[in-house]
Phi, psi and omega in degrees: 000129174268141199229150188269131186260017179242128201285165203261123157284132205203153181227086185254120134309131154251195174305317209241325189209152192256128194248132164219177207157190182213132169232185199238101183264008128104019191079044156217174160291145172314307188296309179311319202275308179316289209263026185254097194300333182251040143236133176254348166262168195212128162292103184234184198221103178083047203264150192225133165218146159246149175283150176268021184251008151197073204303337195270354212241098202295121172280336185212158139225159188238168170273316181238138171213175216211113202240154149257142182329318196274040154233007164278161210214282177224183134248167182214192161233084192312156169265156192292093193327323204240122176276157206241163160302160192277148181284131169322133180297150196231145182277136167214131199271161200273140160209134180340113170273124186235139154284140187237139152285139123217191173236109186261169163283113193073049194206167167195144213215121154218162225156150187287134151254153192239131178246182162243094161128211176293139181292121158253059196297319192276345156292336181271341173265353184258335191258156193238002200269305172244121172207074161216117179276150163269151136215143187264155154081041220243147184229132194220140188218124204262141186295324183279340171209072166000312173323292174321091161248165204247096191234133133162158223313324184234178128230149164277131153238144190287138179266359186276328181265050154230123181288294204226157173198124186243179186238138182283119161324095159333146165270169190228117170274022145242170171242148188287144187230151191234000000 
């Protein structure tokens, strides 16, 4: 397998401050690398970390840096300064798109989840198996700083940091009359 020696860009949320850095996903997904159980720490490389109540204003950088998963709220990928190899083709099965609200710490999020089947919401805060979630189409608005929105295409949330999640009522162009 050829692995790329230049690390893959990444943008990780906690409650409080935004970590950015480079990681070496080895021939996987971001997602992969997250929702892989037999590391609970995350490695980054040349990491910036800043606060989100001033995402521009860097407080440190490191060389090596050491994150543990559960305390990541989501990530994302930002694009990439460096074109990356193409990533192995993945089988993909057809599934449902529902909108969704939710709420993590110091965060709040809406966006698409794509299931097989039926919306399970109460499955998606119990697994463990992968729990780090996509949500496509995500617009994320940070507590500490209002301003700030985050619209973008795919993001992982940790489902162990989401207080609430709902699937969003469709709108209706009449009102219902009672």
């Amino acid at each position: 397998m050829v692995d790329t020696t230049v690390p893959y860009q990444i943008v990780i949320f906690t409650q409080d401050h935004s970590i950015s850095g480079g990681v070496f996903l080895h021939n996987q997904r971001l997602s992969d690398l997250l929702n892989d159980t037999r590391d609970s720490n995350m490695m980054l490389r040349n990491a910036s970390v800043a606060r989100l109540d001033n995402p521009a204003k860097v407080l440190e950088k490191t060389q090596v840096t050491f994150i543990p998963k559960s305390g990541i709220v989501l990530a994302f990928e930002p694009p990439q300064p460096v074109p990356q190899p193409s990533s192995p083709r993945y089988i993909k099965y057809p599934k449902e798109r529902y909108d969704i609200f939710m709420i993590m710490d110091g965060m709040e999020a809406r966006g698409e989840i794509h299931m097989q089947g039926a919306l399970d919401l109460l499955h998606v805060l119990a697994n463990t198996v992968q729990p780090f979630i996509p949500i496509t189409r995500a617009s994320v608005t940070i507590q500490v700083n209002p301003n700030f929105l985050l619209k973008h295409e795919a993001i992982l949330v940790n489902n162990q940091r989401i207080r609430f999640i709902g699937e969003v009522m469709q709108k209706s162009s009449t009102m219902p009359f009672n």
